[in-house]
N, C-alpha and C positions, 0 to 999 in steps of 0.2 A: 543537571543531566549526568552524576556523576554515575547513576547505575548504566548508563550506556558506556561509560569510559570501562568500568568494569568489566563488562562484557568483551569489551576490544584487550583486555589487561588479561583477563582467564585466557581468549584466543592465544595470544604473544607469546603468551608464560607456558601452555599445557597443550597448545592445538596441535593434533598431528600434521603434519606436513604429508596430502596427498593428490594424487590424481584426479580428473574427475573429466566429464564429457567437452567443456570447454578448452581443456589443452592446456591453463594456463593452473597450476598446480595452486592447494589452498591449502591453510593452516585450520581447523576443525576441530569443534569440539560436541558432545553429543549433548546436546540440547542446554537451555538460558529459559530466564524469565526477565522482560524487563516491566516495571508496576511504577506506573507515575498517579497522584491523586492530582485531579485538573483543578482543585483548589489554591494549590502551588504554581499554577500559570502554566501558558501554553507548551509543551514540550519541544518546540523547535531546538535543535543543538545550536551549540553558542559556542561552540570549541571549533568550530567551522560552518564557513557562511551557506546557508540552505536555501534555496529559490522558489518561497512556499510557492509560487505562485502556477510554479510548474506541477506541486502536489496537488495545490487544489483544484487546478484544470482538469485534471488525469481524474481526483475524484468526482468533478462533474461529469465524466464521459463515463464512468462506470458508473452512476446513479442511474443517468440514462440507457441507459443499458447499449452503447452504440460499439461498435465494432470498426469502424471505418478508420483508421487512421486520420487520415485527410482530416478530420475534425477536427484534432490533436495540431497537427502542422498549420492548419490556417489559423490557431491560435498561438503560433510559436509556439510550441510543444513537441520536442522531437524526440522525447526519451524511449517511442514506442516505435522510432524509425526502422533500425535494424531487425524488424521483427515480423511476419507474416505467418498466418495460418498455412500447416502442411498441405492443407486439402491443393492449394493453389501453386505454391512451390516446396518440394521436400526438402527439411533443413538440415543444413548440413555444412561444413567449415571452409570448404575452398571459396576463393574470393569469388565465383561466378556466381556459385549460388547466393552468396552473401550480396550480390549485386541486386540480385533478380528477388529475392526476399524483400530490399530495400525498396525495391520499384511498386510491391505487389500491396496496395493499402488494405486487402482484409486480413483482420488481425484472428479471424475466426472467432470460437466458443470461450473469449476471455473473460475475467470478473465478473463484469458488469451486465453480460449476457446471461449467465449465470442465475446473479441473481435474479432479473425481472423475468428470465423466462426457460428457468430450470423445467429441462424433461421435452422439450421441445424440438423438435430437428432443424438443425440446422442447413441454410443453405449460402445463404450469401451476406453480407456486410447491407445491399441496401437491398433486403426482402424487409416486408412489413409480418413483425410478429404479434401485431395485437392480439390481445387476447390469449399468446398462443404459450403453453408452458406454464408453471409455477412461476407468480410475480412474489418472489421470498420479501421482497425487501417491503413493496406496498401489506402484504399480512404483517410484518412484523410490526409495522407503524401504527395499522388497525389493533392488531393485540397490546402493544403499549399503552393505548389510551383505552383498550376495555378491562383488560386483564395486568395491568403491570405490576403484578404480584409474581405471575406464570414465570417457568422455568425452563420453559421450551420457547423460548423466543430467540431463534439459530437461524442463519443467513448461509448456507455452501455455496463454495463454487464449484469442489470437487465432484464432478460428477463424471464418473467411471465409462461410461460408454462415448465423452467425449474428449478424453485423453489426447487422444492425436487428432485433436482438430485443432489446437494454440498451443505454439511453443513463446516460452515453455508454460508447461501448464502449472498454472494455478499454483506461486511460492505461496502465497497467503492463500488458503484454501476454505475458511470458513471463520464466522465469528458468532458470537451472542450476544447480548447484554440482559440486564439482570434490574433492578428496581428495588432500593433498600431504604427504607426513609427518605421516600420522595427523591434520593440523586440515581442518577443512570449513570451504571456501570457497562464497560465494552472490553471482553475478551476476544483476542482474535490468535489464528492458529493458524504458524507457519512452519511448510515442511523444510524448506531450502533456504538459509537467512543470507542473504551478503551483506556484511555489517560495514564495511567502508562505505560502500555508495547505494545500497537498498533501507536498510534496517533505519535510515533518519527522515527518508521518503514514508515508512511505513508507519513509524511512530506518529509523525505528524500526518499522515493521511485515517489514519483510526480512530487520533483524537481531533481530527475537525468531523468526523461520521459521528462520533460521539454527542460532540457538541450541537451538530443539525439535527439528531436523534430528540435531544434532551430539547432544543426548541420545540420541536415536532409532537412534542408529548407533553407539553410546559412541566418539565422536569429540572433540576439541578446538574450539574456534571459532577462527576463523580471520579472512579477510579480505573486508567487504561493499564491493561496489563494483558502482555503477550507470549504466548506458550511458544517458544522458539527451539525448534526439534538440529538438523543438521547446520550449527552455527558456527558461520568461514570467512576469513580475510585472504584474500588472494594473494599472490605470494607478489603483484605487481601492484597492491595496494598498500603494503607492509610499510613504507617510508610512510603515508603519509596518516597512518593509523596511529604509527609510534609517533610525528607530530603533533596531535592529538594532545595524548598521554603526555605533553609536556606544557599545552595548556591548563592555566587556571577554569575549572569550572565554573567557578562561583565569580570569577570577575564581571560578569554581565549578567544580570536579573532575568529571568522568562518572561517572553512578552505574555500580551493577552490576546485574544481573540473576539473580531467583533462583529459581527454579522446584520447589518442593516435592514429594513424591510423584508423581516421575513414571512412566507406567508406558508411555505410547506416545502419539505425538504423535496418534492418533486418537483416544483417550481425555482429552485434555487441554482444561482447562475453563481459561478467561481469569482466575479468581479461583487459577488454581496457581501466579500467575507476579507477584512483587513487583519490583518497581526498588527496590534501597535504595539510600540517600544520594541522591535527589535535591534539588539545590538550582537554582533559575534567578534569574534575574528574572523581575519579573512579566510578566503575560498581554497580546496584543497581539490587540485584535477585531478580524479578518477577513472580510468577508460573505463568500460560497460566491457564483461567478460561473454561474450555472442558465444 
Protein backbone atom coordinates (compact mmCIF):
# COMPACT_ATOMS: atom_id res chain seq x y z
CA UNK A 1 0.00 0.00 0.00
CA UNK A 2 2.80 2.18 -0.56
CA UNK A 3 0.91 4.48 -3.08
CA UNK A 4 -1.38 5.27 -0.06
CA UNK A 5 1.60 6.26 2.10
CA UNK A 6 2.50 8.45 -0.76
CA UNK A 7 -0.47 10.27 -0.73
CA UNK A 8 -0.24 10.88 3.12
CA UNK A 9 3.90 11.90 2.13
CA UNK A 10 2.64 14.71 -0.95
CA UNK A 11 -0.19 15.92 2.07
CA UNK A 12 2.92 16.32 4.93
CA UNK A 13 5.40 17.76 2.58
CA UNK A 14 3.14 20.30 0.12
CA UNK A 15 -0.46 20.52 1.80
CA UNK A 16 -1.63 23.88 2.51
CA UNK A 17 -2.63 24.20 6.11
CA UNK A 18 -6.28 25.60 6.00
CA UNK A 19 -9.66 26.25 7.28
CA UNK A 20 -12.69 24.47 6.54
CA UNK A 21 -16.60 24.01 7.87
CA UNK A 22 -15.47 21.64 10.68
CA UNK A 23 -13.33 23.82 12.72
CA UNK A 24 -10.63 21.75 13.03
CA UNK A 25 -7.98 23.18 10.40
CA UNK A 26 -6.35 20.60 7.46
CA UNK A 27 -3.28 20.17 5.59
CA UNK A 28 -4.63 20.04 1.56
CA UNK A 29 -3.72 19.20 -1.51
CA UNK A 30 -5.66 19.73 -4.86
CA UNK A 31 -6.33 16.35 -5.95
CA UNK A 32 -4.44 12.29 -5.96
CA UNK A 33 -4.97 9.16 -7.54
CA UNK A 34 -4.67 6.11 -5.70
CA UNK A 35 -4.57 2.58 -8.56
CA UNK A 36 -4.25 -0.83 -6.85
CA UNK A 37 -4.38 -3.99 -9.47
CA UNK A 38 -6.68 -6.71 -7.11
CA UNK A 39 -4.18 -9.31 -8.60
CA UNK A 40 -1.65 -7.95 -5.91
CA UNK A 41 -4.27 -8.98 -3.10
CA UNK A 42 -6.68 -7.17 -1.10
CA UNK A 43 -5.91 -3.53 -0.53
CA UNK A 44 -6.69 -3.45 3.32
CA UNK A 45 -3.67 -1.00 4.94
CA UNK A 46 -1.19 -2.88 6.81
CA UNK A 47 0.69 0.23 8.26
CA UNK A 48 -2.39 0.30 10.69
CA UNK A 49 -4.95 -2.05 11.80
CA UNK A 50 -8.49 -1.53 9.84
CA UNK A 51 -11.82 -3.04 11.04
CA UNK A 52 -12.97 -4.41 7.69
CA UNK A 53 -15.80 -5.54 9.18
CA UNK A 54 -17.01 -2.21 9.92
CA UNK A 55 -16.40 -1.47 5.96
CA UNK A 56 -18.29 -4.25 4.91
CA UNK A 57 -21.29 -3.77 7.12
CA UNK A 58 -21.62 -0.10 5.90
CA UNK A 59 -21.24 -1.55 2.17
CA UNK A 60 -24.03 -3.88 2.85
CA UNK A 61 -26.35 -0.94 4.05
CA UNK A 62 -25.63 1.01 0.92
CA UNK A 63 -26.19 -2.04 -1.36
CA UNK A 64 -29.43 -2.00 0.24
CA UNK A 65 -30.24 1.01 -0.21
CA UNK A 66 -31.31 1.73 3.71
CA UNK A 67 -31.15 4.91 5.30
CA UNK A 68 -31.88 4.08 9.00
CA UNK A 69 -29.13 4.18 11.12
CA UNK A 70 -30.38 1.74 13.77
CA UNK A 71 -29.27 -0.91 11.11
CA UNK A 72 -25.85 0.16 11.37
CA UNK A 73 -25.88 0.16 15.39
CA UNK A 74 -27.76 -3.14 15.97
CA UNK A 75 -24.81 -4.50 14.13
CA UNK A 76 -22.20 -2.77 16.04
CA UNK A 77 -21.53 -0.17 13.58
CA UNK A 78 -21.32 3.20 14.77
CA UNK A 79 -19.26 5.09 12.38
CA UNK A 80 -22.64 6.68 11.03
CA UNK A 81 -23.63 7.70 14.74
CA UNK A 82 -22.82 11.36 14.69
CA UNK A 83 -24.69 12.05 11.72
CA UNK A 84 -28.43 12.73 10.63
CA UNK A 85 -30.35 14.03 7.71
CA UNK A 86 -31.10 18.04 7.87
CA UNK A 87 -34.66 17.58 6.90
CA UNK A 88 -34.96 16.22 10.61
CA UNK A 89 -32.46 18.13 12.69
CA UNK A 90 -30.19 21.30 11.01
CA UNK A 91 -26.49 20.51 11.31
CA UNK A 92 -24.49 22.46 12.85
CA UNK A 93 -21.52 22.45 15.67
CA UNK A 94 -22.66 23.19 19.13
CA UNK A 95 -22.89 20.24 21.29
CA UNK A 96 -26.99 20.33 21.51
CA UNK A 97 -27.28 20.10 18.10
CA UNK A 98 -24.60 17.42 17.79
CA UNK A 99 -26.63 15.67 20.70
CA UNK A 100 -30.10 15.80 18.92
CA UNK A 101 -28.32 14.79 15.38
CA UNK A 102 -26.94 11.70 17.46
CA UNK A 103 -30.32 10.70 18.72
CA UNK A 104 -32.08 11.29 15.23
CA UNK A 105 -31.47 7.61 13.01
CA UNK A 106 -32.56 9.05 9.57
CA UNK A 107 -29.46 9.52 7.90
CA UNK A 108 -31.61 10.85 4.70
CA UNK A 109 -30.75 10.81 0.81
CA UNK A 110 -27.21 8.93 1.55
CA UNK A 111 -25.08 6.51 -0.97
CA UNK A 112 -26.94 3.75 -0.96
CA UNK A 113 -30.31 5.58 -1.34
CA UNK A 114 -28.86 7.07 -4.16
CA UNK A 115 -28.07 4.46 -5.82
CA UNK A 116 -31.22 2.01 -5.86
CA UNK A 117 -33.50 4.93 -6.07
CA UNK A 118 -31.90 8.04 -7.90
CA UNK A 119 -34.59 10.65 -8.88
CA UNK A 120 -37.11 9.75 -6.33
CA UNK A 121 -38.52 11.92 -3.47
CA UNK A 122 -37.53 11.39 -0.63
CA UNK A 123 -39.41 11.09 2.61
CA UNK A 124 -38.41 9.17 5.46
CA UNK A 125 -35.80 6.24 6.46
CA UNK A 126 -38.82 3.69 6.81
CA UNK A 127 -41.11 4.69 3.73
CA UNK A 128 -41.07 1.83 1.21
CA UNK A 129 -39.51 3.05 -2.14
CA UNK A 130 -40.17 0.11 -4.46
CA UNK A 131 -40.03 0.44 -7.51
CA UNK A 132 -39.74 4.13 -6.95
CA UNK A 133 -36.68 6.15 -8.66
CA UNK A 134 -33.65 4.87 -10.80
CA UNK A 135 -32.29 1.45 -9.38
CA UNK A 136 -28.49 2.51 -10.82
CA UNK A 137 -26.84 -0.21 -9.28
CA UNK A 138 -29.47 -3.33 -10.31
CA UNK A 139 -28.90 -1.74 -14.37
CA UNK A 140 -25.51 -1.56 -13.94
CA UNK A 141 -25.38 -5.53 -12.97
CA UNK A 142 -28.05 -6.07 -15.85
CA UNK A 143 -25.63 -4.27 -18.31
CA UNK A 144 -22.51 -6.08 -17.23
CA UNK A 145 -23.71 -9.38 -18.06
CA UNK A 146 -25.44 -8.05 -21.56
CA UNK A 147 -23.16 -5.53 -22.60
CA UNK A 148 -19.82 -5.69 -20.66
CA UNK A 149 -17.93 -4.01 -23.41
CA UNK A 150 -20.27 -0.62 -22.82
CA UNK A 151 -18.70 2.50 -21.35
CA UNK A 152 -21.54 3.97 -19.71
CA UNK A 153 -21.85 1.56 -16.94
CA UNK A 154 -21.77 4.68 -14.04
CA UNK A 155 -23.33 4.47 -10.49
CA UNK A 156 -24.01 8.57 -8.83
CA UNK A 157 -24.95 9.44 -5.86
CA UNK A 158 -24.57 13.08 -6.64
CA UNK A 159 -27.75 14.17 -7.14
CA UNK A 160 -28.18 17.97 -7.12
CA UNK A 161 -31.72 18.61 -6.00
CA UNK A 162 -30.84 16.40 -2.80
CA UNK A 163 -27.98 18.27 -1.50
CA UNK A 164 -29.32 19.19 1.73
CA UNK A 165 -31.12 16.33 2.55
CA UNK A 166 -27.59 14.16 4.12
CA UNK A 167 -24.80 15.79 5.70
CA UNK A 168 -22.45 15.61 4.55
CA UNK A 169 -23.30 14.82 1.07
CA UNK A 170 -21.89 12.40 -0.84
CA UNK A 171 -17.55 12.46 -0.16
CA UNK A 172 -17.55 9.66 -2.68
CA UNK A 173 -20.04 10.78 -5.21
CA UNK A 174 -20.05 8.45 -8.15
CA UNK A 175 -18.23 5.42 -9.58
CA UNK A 176 -18.01 3.17 -12.97
CA UNK A 177 -16.43 0.06 -13.97
CA UNK A 178 -15.25 -0.81 -17.30
CA UNK A 179 -14.58 -4.77 -18.78
CA UNK A 180 -11.16 -5.34 -20.44
CA UNK A 181 -10.15 -8.96 -21.16
CA UNK A 182 -12.75 -10.49 -19.15
CA UNK A 183 -11.29 -8.46 -15.62
CA UNK A 184 -13.53 -5.68 -14.06
CA UNK A 185 -12.26 -2.74 -13.56
CA UNK A 186 -13.97 0.00 -10.64
CA UNK A 187 -13.24 3.71 -10.81
CA UNK A 188 -14.70 5.82 -8.15
CA UNK A 189 -14.87 9.79 -7.55
CA UNK A 190 -14.24 11.61 -4.55
CA UNK A 191 -14.89 15.22 -4.03
CA UNK A 192 -13.73 15.63 -0.24
CA UNK A 193 -10.84 12.74 0.71
CA UNK A 194 -9.84 12.47 4.71
CA UNK A 195 -7.04 10.35 4.18
CA UNK A 196 -6.13 9.57 8.03
CA UNK A 197 -9.46 7.87 8.95
CA UNK A 198 -11.80 7.89 5.53
CA UNK A 199 -9.58 7.27 2.36
CA UNK A 200 -8.67 3.24 3.96
CA UNK A 201 -12.55 2.72 4.70
CA UNK A 202 -12.92 3.86 1.07
CA UNK A 203 -10.25 1.79 -0.66
CA UNK A 204 -11.31 -1.20 0.78
CA UNK A 205 -15.08 -0.55 0.52
CA UNK A 206 -14.67 -0.07 -3.67
CA UNK A 207 -12.55 -2.96 -3.84
CA UNK A 208 -14.97 -5.40 -2.04
CA UNK A 209 -17.89 -3.61 -4.54
CA UNK A 210 -15.41 -4.46 -7.06
CA UNK A 211 -14.98 -7.80 -6.08
CA UNK A 212 -19.11 -8.62 -5.62
CA UNK A 213 -19.34 -6.90 -9.09
CA UNK A 214 -16.73 -9.30 -10.74
CA UNK A 215 -18.86 -12.31 -9.04
CA UNK A 216 -21.90 -10.96 -10.11
CA UNK A 217 -20.94 -10.82 -13.74
CA UNK A 218 -18.35 -14.05 -13.47
CA UNK A 219 -15.76 -11.84 -14.27
CA UNK A 220 -11.97 -11.39 -12.93
CA UNK A 221 -11.01 -8.52 -10.57
CA UNK A 222 -9.03 -6.17 -12.07
CA UNK A 223 -7.72 -2.71 -11.38
CA UNK A 224 -9.25 -0.05 -8.23
CA UNK A 225 -8.30 3.22 -9.00
CA UNK A 226 -9.67 6.50 -7.39
CA UNK A 227 -9.99 10.04 -8.74
CA UNK A 228 -9.29 11.88 -5.46
CA UNK A 229 -10.20 15.82 -5.92
CA UNK A 230 -9.86 18.00 -2.21
CA UNK A 231 -7.21 15.56 -0.48
CA UNK A 232 -6.65 16.53 3.67
CA UNK A 233 -5.14 15.35 6.90
CA UNK A 234 -6.48 17.07 9.72
CA UNK A 235 -4.26 18.95 11.62
CA UNK A 236 -5.45 16.45 14.83
CA UNK A 237 -4.62 13.62 12.65
CA UNK A 238 -0.93 14.74 11.71
CA UNK A 239 0.81 12.56 14.63
CA UNK A 240 -0.65 9.59 13.67
CA UNK A 241 -0.34 9.90 9.71
CA UNK A 242 3.48 10.78 10.15
CA UNK A 243 3.38 7.21 12.44
CA UNK A 244 2.45 5.74 9.47
CA UNK A 245 5.15 7.00 7.32
CA UNK A 246 7.56 5.43 9.71
CA UNK A 247 6.07 1.96 9.06
CA UNK A 248 7.46 -0.70 6.99
CA UNK A 249 4.96 -1.28 4.06
CA UNK A 250 6.06 -4.28 2.74
CA UNK A 251 6.53 -6.09 6.31
CA UNK A 252 3.06 -7.66 6.03
CA UNK A 253 1.68 -9.38 2.55
CA UNK A 254 -2.12 -8.18 1.33
CA UNK A 255 -4.59 -10.43 2.42
CA UNK A 256 -7.18 -11.83 0.18
CA UNK A 257 -10.54 -11.78 -0.03
CA UNK A 258 -13.16 -14.54 0.24
CA UNK A 259 -16.70 -14.64 -0.30
CA UNK A 260 -18.66 -17.86 0.38
CA UNK A 261 -21.99 -18.76 -1.07
CA UNK A 262 -22.46 -16.45 -3.30
CA UNK A 263 -25.64 -16.17 -5.21
CA UNK A 264 -25.97 -12.26 -6.16
CA UNK A 265 -24.67 -9.22 -5.01
CA UNK A 266 -28.28 -8.24 -3.92
CA UNK A 267 -28.51 -11.07 -1.79
CA UNK A 268 -25.34 -10.73 -0.15
CA UNK A 269 -24.88 -10.24 3.60
CA UNK A 270 -21.39 -8.66 5.17
CA UNK A 271 -20.94 -12.01 7.26
CA UNK A 272 -20.32 -13.91 3.43
CA UNK A 273 -17.13 -12.10 2.97
CA UNK A 274 -13.70 -13.05 5.14
CA UNK A 275 -10.21 -11.34 4.49
CA UNK A 276 -7.82 -14.03 5.17
CA UNK A 277 -4.28 -13.50 6.07
CA UNK A 278 -4.64 -10.34 7.48
CA UNK A 279 -1.68 -9.05 9.31
CA UNK A 280 -0.92 -5.14 10.17
CA UNK A 281 0.37 -3.11 12.79
CA UNK A 282 -1.53 -2.04 15.38
CA UNK A 283 -4.38 0.46 15.50
CA UNK A 284 -3.99 4.17 15.21
CA UNK A 285 -7.09 6.43 17.15
CA UNK A 286 -8.62 8.89 14.94
CA UNK A 287 -11.52 11.18 16.18
CA UNK A 288 -14.13 11.59 13.23
CA UNK A 289 -14.03 15.58 12.26
CA UNK A 290 -18.26 16.29 12.69
Amino acid sequence: MKQYLDIVQKILTEGELTPNRTGIDAYRIAGAIFQHDLKNGFPLLTTKKVPYRLIASELEFFIKGITDKQWLIERNNHIWDEWCTPLKVPYAHDEETKKKMAAERDLGTIYGWEWRHFGATYKSYDTDYAGQGVDQLKKLAENLKKDPDSRRMLVLAWNPLDIDKAVPPYCHYGFQVTVIKGRLNLFWNQRSVDVALGLPFNIASYATLLHLLAKEANLKEGILTGFLADTHIYKNHEAGAREQLVRDPNLYPLPRLETKNFKSIFDWQYTDTEVIGYQSYPGIKFEIAV
